[in-house]
VOGU-3710 file (C-alpha; in Angstrom, 3 decimals, decimal comma):
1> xxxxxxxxxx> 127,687/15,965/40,464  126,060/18,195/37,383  126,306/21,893/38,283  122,273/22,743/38,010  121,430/24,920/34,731  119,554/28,558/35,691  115,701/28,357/34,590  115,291/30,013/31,421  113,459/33,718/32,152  110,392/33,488/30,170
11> xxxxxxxxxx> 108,824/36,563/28,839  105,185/35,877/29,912  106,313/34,304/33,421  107,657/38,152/33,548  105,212/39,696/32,485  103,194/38,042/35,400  105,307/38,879/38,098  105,406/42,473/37,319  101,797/42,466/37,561  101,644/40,934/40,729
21> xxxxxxxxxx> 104,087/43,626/42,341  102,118/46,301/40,529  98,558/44,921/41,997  100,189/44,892/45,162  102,081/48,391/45,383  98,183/49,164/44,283  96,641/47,579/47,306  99,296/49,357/49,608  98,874/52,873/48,520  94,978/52,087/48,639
31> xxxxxxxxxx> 95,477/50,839/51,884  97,391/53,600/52,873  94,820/56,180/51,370  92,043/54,657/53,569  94,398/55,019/56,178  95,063/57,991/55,495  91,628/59,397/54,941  90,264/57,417/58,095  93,026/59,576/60,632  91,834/63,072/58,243
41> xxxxxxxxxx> 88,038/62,155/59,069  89,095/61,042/62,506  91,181/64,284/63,545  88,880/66,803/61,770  85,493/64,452/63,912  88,167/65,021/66,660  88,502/68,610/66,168  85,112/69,189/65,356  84,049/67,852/68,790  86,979/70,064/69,900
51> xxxxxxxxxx> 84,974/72,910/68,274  81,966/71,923/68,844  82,563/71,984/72,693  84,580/74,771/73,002  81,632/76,649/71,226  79,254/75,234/73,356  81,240/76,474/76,203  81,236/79,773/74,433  78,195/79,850/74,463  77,370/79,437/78,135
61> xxxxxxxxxx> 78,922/83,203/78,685  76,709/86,308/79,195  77,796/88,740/76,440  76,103/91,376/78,816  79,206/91,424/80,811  81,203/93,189/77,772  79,234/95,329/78,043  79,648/95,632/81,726  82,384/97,886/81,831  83,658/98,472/85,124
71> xxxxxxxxxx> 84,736/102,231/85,898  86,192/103,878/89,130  82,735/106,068/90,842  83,819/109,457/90,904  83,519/112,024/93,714  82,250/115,244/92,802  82,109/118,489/95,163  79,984/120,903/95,169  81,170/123,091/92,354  80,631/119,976/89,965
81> xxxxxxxxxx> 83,966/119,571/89,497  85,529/116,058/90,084  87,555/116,274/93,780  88,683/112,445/93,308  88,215/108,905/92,804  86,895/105,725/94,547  89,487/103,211/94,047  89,338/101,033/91,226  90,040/101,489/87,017  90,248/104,796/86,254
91> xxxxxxxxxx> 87,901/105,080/82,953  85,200/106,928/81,760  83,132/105,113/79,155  81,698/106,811/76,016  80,328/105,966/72,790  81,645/105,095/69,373  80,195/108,563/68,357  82,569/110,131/70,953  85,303/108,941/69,513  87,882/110,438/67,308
101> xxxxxxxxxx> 87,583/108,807/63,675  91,611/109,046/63,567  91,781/106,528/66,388  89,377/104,212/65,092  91,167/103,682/62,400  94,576/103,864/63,901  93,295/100,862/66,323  92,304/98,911/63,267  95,402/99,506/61,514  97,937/98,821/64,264
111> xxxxxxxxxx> 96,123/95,796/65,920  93,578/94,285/63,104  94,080/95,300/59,423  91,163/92,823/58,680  89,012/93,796/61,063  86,065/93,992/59,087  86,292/91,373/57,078  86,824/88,668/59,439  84,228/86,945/61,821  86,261/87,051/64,922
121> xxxxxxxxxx> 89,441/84,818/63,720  91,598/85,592/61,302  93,333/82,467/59,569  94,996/84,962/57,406  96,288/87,399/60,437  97,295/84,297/61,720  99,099/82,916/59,338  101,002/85,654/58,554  101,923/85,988/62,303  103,315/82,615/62,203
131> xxxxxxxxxx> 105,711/83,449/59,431  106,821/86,334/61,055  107,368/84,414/64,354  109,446/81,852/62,314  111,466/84,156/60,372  112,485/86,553/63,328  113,086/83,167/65,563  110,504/84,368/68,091  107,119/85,753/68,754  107,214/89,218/66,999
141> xxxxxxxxxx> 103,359/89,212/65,918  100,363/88,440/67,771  97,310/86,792/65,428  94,619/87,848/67,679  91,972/89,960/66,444  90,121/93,249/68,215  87,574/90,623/68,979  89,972/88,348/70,787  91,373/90,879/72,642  87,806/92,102/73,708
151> xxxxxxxxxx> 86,875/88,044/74,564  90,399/88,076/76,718  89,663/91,739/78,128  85,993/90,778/79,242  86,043/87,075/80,788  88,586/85,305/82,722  89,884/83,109/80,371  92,735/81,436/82,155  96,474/81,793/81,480  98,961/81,800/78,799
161> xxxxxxxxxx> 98,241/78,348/76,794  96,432/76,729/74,267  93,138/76,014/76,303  92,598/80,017/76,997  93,762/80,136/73,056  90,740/77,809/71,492  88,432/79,568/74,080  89,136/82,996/73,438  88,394/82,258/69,291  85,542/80,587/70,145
171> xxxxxxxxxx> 84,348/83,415/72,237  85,070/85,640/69,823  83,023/84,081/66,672  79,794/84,119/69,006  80,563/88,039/69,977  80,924/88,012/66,712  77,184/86,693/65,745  75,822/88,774/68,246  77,173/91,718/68,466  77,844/94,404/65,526
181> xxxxxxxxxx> 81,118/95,609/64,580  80,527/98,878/65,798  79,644/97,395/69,381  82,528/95,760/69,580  84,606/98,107/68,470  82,941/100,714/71,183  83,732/97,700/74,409  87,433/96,967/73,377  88,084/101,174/73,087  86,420/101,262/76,412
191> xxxxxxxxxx> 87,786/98,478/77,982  91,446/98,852/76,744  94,579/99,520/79,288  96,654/103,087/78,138  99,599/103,081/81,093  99,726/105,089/83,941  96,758/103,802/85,684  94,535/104,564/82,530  91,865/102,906/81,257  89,410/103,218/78,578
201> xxxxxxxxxx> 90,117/105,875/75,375  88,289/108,559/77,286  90,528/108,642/80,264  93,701/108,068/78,513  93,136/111,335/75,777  91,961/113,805/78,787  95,200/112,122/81,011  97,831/112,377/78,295  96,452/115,419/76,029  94,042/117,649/78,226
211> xxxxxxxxxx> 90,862/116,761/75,830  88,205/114,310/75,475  88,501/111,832/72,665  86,625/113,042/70,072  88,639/115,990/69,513  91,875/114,010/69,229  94,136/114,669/66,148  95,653/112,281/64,168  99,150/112,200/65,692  97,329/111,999/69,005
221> xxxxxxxxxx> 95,404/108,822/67,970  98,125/107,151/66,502  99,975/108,257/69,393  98,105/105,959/71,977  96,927/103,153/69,234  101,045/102,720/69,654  100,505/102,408/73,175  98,618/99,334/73,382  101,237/96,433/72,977  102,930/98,076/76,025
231> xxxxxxxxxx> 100,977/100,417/77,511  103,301/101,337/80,490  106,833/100,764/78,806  105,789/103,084/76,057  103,799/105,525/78,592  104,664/109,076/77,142  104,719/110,295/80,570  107,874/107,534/81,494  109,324/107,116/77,617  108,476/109,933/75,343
241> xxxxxxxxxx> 111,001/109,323/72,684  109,947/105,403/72,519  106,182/106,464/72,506  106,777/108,688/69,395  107,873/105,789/67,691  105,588/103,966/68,072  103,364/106,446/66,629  105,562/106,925/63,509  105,114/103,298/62,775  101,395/103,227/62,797
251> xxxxxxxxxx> 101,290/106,523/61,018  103,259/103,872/58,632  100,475/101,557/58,986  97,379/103,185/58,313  99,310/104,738/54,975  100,174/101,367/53,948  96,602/100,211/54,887  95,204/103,954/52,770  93,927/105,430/55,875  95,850/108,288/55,359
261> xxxxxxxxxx> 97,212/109,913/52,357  101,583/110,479/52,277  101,232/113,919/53,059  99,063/113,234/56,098  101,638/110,604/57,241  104,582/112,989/56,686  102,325/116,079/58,367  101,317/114,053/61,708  104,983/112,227/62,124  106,519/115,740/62,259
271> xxxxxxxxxx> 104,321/117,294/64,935  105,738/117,763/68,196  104,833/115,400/71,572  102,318/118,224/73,063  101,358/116,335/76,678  98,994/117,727/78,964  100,267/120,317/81,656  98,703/118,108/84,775  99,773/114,845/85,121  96,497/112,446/86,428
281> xxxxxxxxxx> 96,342/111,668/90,265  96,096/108,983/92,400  92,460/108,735/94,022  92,584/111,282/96,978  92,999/109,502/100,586  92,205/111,756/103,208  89,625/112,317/106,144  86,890/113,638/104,256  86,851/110,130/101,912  87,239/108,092/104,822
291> xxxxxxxxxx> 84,081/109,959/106,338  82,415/109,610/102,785  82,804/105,984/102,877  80,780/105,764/106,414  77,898/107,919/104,598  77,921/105,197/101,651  78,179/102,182/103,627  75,155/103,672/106,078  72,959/104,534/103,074  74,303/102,143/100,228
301> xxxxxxxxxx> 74,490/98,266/100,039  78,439/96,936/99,328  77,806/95,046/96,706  76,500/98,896/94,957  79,575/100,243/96,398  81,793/97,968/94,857  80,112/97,848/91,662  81,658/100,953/90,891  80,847/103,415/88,200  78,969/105,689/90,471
311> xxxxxxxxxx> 78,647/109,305/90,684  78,879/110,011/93,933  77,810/114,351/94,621  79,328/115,676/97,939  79,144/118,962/99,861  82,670/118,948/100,076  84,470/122,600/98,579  87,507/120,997/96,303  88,811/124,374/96,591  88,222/125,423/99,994
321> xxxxxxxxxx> 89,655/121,649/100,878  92,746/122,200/99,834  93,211/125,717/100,880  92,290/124,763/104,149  94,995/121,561/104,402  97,459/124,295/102,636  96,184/126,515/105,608  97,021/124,217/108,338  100,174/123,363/107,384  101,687/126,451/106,670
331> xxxxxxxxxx> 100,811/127,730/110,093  101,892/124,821/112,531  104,972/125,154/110,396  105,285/128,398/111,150  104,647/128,046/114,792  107,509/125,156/115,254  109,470/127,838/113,290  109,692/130,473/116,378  112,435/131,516/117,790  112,667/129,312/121,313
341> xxxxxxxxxx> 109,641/126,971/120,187  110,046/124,424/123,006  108,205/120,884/121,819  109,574/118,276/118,772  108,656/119,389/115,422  106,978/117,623/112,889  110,263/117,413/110,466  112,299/115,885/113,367  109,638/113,747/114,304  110,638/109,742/113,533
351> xxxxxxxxxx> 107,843/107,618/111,903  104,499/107,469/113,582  101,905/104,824/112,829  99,621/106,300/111,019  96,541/103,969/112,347  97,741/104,995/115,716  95,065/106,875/117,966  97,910/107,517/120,333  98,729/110,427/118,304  101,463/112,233/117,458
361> xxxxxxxxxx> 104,322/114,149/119,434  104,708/117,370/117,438  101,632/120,052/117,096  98,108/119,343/115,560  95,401/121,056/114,062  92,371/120,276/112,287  89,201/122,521/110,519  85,300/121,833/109,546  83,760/123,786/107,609  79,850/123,637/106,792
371> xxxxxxxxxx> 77,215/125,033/105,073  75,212/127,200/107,286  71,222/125,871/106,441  72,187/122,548/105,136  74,749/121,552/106,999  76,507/119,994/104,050  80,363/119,535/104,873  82,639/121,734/102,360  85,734/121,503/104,539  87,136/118,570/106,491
381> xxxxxxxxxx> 90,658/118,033/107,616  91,304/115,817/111,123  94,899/116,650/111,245  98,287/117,600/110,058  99,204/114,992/107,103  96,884/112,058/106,631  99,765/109,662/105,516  101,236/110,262/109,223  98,031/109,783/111,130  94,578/109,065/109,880
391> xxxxxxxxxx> 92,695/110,122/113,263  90,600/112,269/112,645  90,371/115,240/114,863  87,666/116,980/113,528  85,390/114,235/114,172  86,364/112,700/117,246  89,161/114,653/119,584  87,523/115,379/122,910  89,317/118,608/123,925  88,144/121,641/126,250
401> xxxxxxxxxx> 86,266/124,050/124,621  87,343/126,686/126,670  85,925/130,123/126,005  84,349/129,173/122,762  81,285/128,353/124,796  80,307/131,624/125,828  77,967/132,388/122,954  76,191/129,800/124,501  76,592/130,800/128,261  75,127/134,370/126,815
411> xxxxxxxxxx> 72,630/133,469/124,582  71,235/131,204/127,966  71,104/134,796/129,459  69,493/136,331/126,395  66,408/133,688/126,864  65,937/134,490/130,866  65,535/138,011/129,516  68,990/139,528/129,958  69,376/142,693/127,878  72,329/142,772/125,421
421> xxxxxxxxxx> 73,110/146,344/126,679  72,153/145,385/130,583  75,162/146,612/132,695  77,358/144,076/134,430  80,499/144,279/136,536  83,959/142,997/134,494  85,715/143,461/138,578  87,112/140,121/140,414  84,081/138,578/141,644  83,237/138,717/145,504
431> xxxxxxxxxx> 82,325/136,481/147,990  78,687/135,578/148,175  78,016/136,927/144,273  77,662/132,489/142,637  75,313/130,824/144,810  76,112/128,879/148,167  77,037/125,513/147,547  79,269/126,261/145,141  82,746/127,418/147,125  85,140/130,141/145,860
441> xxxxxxxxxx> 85,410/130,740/142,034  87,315/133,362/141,393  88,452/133,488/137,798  90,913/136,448/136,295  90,845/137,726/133,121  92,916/136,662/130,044  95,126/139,843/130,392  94,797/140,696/134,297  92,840/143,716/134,107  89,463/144,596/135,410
451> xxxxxxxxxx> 87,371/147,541/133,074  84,308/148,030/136,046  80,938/147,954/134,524  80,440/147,221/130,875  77,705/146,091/128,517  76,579/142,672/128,736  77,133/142,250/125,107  80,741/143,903/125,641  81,449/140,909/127,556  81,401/138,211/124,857
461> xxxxxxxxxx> 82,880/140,734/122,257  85,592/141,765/123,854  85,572/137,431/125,934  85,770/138,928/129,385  85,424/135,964/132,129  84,543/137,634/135,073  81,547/138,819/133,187  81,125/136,646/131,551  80,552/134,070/134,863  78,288/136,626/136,093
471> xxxxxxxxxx> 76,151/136,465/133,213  76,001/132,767/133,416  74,977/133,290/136,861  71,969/135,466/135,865  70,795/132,718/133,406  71,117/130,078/135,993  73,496/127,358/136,101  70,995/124,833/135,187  69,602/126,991/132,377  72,947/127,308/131,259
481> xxxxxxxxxx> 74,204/123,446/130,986  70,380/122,731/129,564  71,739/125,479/126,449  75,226/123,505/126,381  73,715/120,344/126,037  70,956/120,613/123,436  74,051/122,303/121,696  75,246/119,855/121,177  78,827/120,797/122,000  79,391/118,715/125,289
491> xxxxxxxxxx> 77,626/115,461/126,656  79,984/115,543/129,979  78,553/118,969/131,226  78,875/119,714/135,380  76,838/121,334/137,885  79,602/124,178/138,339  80,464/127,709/137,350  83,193/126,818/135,162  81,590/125,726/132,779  80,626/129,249/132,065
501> xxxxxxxxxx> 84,297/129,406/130,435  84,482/126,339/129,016  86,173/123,644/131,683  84,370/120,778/129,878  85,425/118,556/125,981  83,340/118,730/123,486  84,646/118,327/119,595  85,331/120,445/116,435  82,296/119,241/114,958  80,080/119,621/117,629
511> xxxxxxxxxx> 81,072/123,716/117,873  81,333/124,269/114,216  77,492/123,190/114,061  76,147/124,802/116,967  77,444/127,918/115,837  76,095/127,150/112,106  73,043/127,489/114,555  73,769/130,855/115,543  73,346/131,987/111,770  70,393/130,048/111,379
521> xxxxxxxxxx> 67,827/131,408/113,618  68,749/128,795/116,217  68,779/125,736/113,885  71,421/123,675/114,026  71,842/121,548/110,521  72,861/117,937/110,882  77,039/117,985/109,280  77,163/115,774/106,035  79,173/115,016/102,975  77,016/113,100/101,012
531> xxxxxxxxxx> 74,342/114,726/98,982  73,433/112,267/96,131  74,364/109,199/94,571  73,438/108,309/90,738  74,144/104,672/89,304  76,116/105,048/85,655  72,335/105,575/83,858  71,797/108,534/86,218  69,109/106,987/88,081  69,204/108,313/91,719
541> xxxxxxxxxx> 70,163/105,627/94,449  70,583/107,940/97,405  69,443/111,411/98,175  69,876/113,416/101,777  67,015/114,566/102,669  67,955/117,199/105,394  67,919/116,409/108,708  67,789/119,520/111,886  67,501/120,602/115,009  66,305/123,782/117,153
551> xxxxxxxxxx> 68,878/124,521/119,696  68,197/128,130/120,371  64,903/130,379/120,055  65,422/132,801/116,399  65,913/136,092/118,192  68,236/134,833/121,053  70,362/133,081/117,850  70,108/136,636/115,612  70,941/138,009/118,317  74,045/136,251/120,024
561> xxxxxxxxxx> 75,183/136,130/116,140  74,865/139,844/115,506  77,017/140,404/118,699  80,022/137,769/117,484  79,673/140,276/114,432  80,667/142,918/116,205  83,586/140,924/117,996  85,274/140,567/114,762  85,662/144,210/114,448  85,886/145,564/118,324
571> xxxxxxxxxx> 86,587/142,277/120,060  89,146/139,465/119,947  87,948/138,457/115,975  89,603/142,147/115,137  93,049/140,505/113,923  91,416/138,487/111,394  91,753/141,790/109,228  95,333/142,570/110,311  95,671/138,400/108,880  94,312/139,564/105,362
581> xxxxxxxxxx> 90,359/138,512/105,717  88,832/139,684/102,701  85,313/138,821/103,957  82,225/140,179/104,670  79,161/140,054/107,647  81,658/137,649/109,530  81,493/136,583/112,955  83,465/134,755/115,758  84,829/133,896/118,952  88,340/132,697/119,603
591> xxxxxxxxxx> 88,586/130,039/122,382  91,465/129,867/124,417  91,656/126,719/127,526  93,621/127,310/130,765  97,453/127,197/130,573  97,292/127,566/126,367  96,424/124,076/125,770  94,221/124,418/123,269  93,469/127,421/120,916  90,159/127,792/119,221
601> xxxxxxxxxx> 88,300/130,102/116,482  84,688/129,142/115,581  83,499/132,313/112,834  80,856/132,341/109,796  79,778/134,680/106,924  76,277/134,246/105,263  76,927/131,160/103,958  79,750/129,107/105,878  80,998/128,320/109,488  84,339/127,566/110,518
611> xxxxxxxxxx> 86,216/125,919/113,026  89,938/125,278/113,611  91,285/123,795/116,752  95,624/123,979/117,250  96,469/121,458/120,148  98,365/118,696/121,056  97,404/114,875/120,960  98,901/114,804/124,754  97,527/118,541/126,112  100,130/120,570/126,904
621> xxxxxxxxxx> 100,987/124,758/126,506  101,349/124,819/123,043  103,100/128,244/123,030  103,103/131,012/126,026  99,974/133,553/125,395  99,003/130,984/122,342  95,789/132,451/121,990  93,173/131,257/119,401  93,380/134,730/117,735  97,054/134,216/116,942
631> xxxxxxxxxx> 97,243/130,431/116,211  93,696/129,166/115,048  92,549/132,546/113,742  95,474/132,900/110,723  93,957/128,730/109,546  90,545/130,330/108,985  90,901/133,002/107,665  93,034/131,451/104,824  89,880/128,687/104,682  87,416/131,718/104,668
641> xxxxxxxx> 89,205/133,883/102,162  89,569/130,465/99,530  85,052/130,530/99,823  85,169/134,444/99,531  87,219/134,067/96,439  85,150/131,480/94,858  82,290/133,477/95,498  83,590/136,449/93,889
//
């Protein structure tokens, strides 16, 4: 069979078929164009809506909140100085104007070069962050803006992913369109976390230099601009060398950026880490801020309380305060540190719950001091350590009172009409001398010996109990627990002679008023730490308005009190000199309960009384002949000397 011959190519049939492919490579690419430009219009409608919603939700926040910046309320004694902090952030918010130009700019050169160009995203800061990322093969730069960080800092945003991402630049173009860039920059200073509990630009340059930020240098603000990344890794206080730095490198910045000249960079690099001398404290837990927070929560709704950025004015003595928990412990450890001391001491005590009202097995003390017209509270301290147990003694131990009634049992006498200088017998009382229905009473003295006839007066000066039952039994025993009672100092008073010297409980705070009384022509002030309470505009939300009550008639009170006077320089107050009281006008009665179970001293100047009680949780002798003069006496007049000297 013929082998078939190949058609002949013809130039126009060629021709054609080039065409054809042409047209239809043509119809491809415009097919893939529309394609093409369909998915672009379809992601960026997609994206838009993405926008669009994400904006919408931005725009359901209250931008009041960032302005809303939550501080710790501060506690402020009487001086005017700050004595602590509730809990919560420690800041202290202040305006741009407050602020040290140097650290405005350092912020903007360390964390947002383009700060004010930008409208709250930065395509360029974040572009330039993604190179870096890729090049270093992880994330090395951050492309959020001040305003981002504010958004993040202000709202709960969510976690670390993309949702919180979108929403936090959304957030941050509306802050953006409503607020200016000087009130943003102001919230994100004020808001911003420094390390070491610190919060805010204001708390961080009085924490870690001593000074409020205005006054910071330049080193200084580039100093804790480096801090922000990593506020506590970088903490000058925990890594001074890596802290400097830091600092160096935005000192590099803000050259680079022509915030500061060479010279200035070279100057501020070479100065010295200068850190303040006091470190910053944790707030203060003790028994005077656990009473404080009763006063709020009787006067103050919680949701006020917990709002936080209070100023919260007390009648509390910072100074005193701490002399006076200085005070106690220095004596009870000096106590436990005598020769033959018989009981467990406090250092080989094991741990005791601190919630526990069981108490504790080693020795206990505890001291009120208060403001002799007002009443207001300057010293308060319920025990020994408040991290080892939190009752407070002060307040609420029930203990006998012992001889620190008598004021009272004499000033009953001094109303019946009982002359101070009225002789009466200090002998071992007879048979027949109380009244019938009583039985035999026969108390001794303190040191055995009988002095015959004396002064009335001589009797509570110099805390004689023979006469001093005899003068109770002038007054009357019913006159007598009437004057014990609207005292105040016990509620569980009997019908019997002993109670002439004391054989009933009554608490710290109960005799450190009544004998604020004593100074006050008979008026006994209501105790109290809280004075005033002003929200963070100043307004007042709480003011004490004074609250007291006669116990005593004037003269009998200027009286009684002018006698306790003299006890501190004839009678068993004496020592306090010998102890190094600095004082003046003072006066005071030691208290001392059967078998030295309890030692007392209850004394006042012009201005102050103070009480300190030295006991055991579980009564027992504390020490033989442990007289208040020589246990509680040495506590107050450390307390006493600490107002003298802040007087002075």
């Amino acid at each position: 069979m013929p082998r078939k011959r190949p058609a002949l190519h013809h130039p126009a049939a060629h021709r054609v078929s080039l065409l054809r492919r042409r047209a239809k490579k043509r119809r491809t690419r415009r097919l893939r164009t529309r394609k093409l430009r369909r998915l672009v219009l379809a992601s960026c409608l997609l994206w838009g809506l993405v926008a669009g919603f994400y904006l919408a939700w931005a725009w359901t926040f209250d931008l009041r909140e960032v302005g809303r910046i939550p501080e710790s309320s501060l506690v402020i004694d009487r001086q005017g100085k700050i004595y602590t902090r509730l809990s919560g952030e420690n800041r202290r918010t202040v305006p741009l104007d407050r602020v040290s130009p140097w650290f405005v700019r350092a912020v903007i050169a360390r964390e947002d070069s383009r700060f004010l160009q930008h409208f709250g995203v930065d395509p360029l800061g974040i572009a330039r962050a993604a190179v870096a990322n890729l090049s270093a093969g992880g994330v090395r730069q951050g492309g959020s803006t001040l305003t981002q960080q504010l958004a993040r800092n202000s709202f709960p945003l969510g976690g670390q992913n993309m949702h919180r991402k979108v929403l936090e630049a959304a957030l941050a173009v509306r802050m953006e369109a409503v607020l200016s860039k000087d009130e943003i920059l102001t919230h994100y200073m004020n808001r911003i976390y420094f390390g070491a509990g610190l919060f805010g630009i204001e708390t961080a340059s009085q924490a870690y230099f001593g000074k409020p930020a205005a006054d910071l240098t330049l080193s200084e603000s580039a100093l804790l601009a480096g801090l922000i990344r990593s506020p506590n890794r970088l903490s000058p206080f925990r890594d001074p060398d890596g802290a400097l730095a830091q600092r160096n490198m935005v000192l590099r910045q803000m050259e680079d950026q022509g915030y500061v000249s060479a010279a200035e960079c070279q100057s501020a690099q070479a100065e010295p880490l200068l850190l303040a001398a006091e470190r910053p404290q944790p707030p203060q837990e003790d028994w005077a801020m656990e009473l404080l927070w009763r006063e709020l929560e009787r006067v103050l709704p919680q949701d006020i309380i917990d709002r936080a950025g209070l100023k919260i004015y007390t009648a509390l003595d910072g100074d005193m305060q701490r002399a006076a928990v200085a005070a106690v412990d220095e004596q009870l450890a000096a106590v436990e540190a005598r020769t033959g001391y018989p009981h467990e001491k406090k250092a080989d005590t094991a741990h005791v719950d601190p919630r526990s009202r069981g108490g504790t097995p080693y020795l206990q003390a505890s001291a009120m001091a208060v403001d002799n017209r007002s009443g207001g509270i300057r010293v308060l301290v319920g025990g020994r350590d408040y991290s080892s147990s939190k009752f407070n003694r002060a307040y609420f131990a029930e203990r006998q009172v012992g001889s620190s009634v008598k004021p009272f049992v004499y000033a009953a006498a001094f109303a019946a009409g009982m002359d101070p200088d009225t002789p009466v017998s200090d002998d071992p009382l007879r048979a027949g001398e109380l009244p019938k229905g009583f039985g035999p009473y026969n108390p001794s003295n303190s040191d055995d010996t009988y002095r015959g006839m004396l002064r009335a007066k001589d009797g509570l000066i110099l805390s004689r109990n023979t006469m001093s039952v005899r003068v109770g039994a002038v007054a009357g025993i019913e006159r007598v627990r009437e004057s014990i009672l609207a005292s105040g100092i016990g509620t569980d008073v009997p019908k019997y002679p002993s109670i002439f010297l004391g054989s009933f409980s009554g608490t710290l705070r109960a005799l450190t008023t009544a004998y604020a009384a004593l100074v006050n022509d008979g008026v006994a002030p209501a105790p109290h730490l809280l004075e005033r309470v002003e929200d963070p505009q100043g307004r007042v939300l709480y003011r004490y308005k004074g609250s007291v009550q006669r116990i005593l008639p004037s003269g009998v009170a200027r009286t009684t009190a002018g006698i306790l006077r003299e006890a501190m320089t004839q009678g068993t107050g004496q020592v306090a000199a010998a102890f190094g009281y600095r004082g003046e006008d003072a006066g005071g009665k030691t208290g001392t309960t059967n078998d030295y179970k309890d030692a007392w001293f209850i004394g006042f100047d012009r201005e102050t009384t103070c009480g300190v009680w030295v006991g055991f949780d579980r009564p027992k002798r504390i020490v033989d002949r442990g007289y208040g003069a020589t246990l509680a006496l040495p506590i107050w007049v450390k307390i006493m000397n600490a107002a003298a000297s802040e007087g002075g």
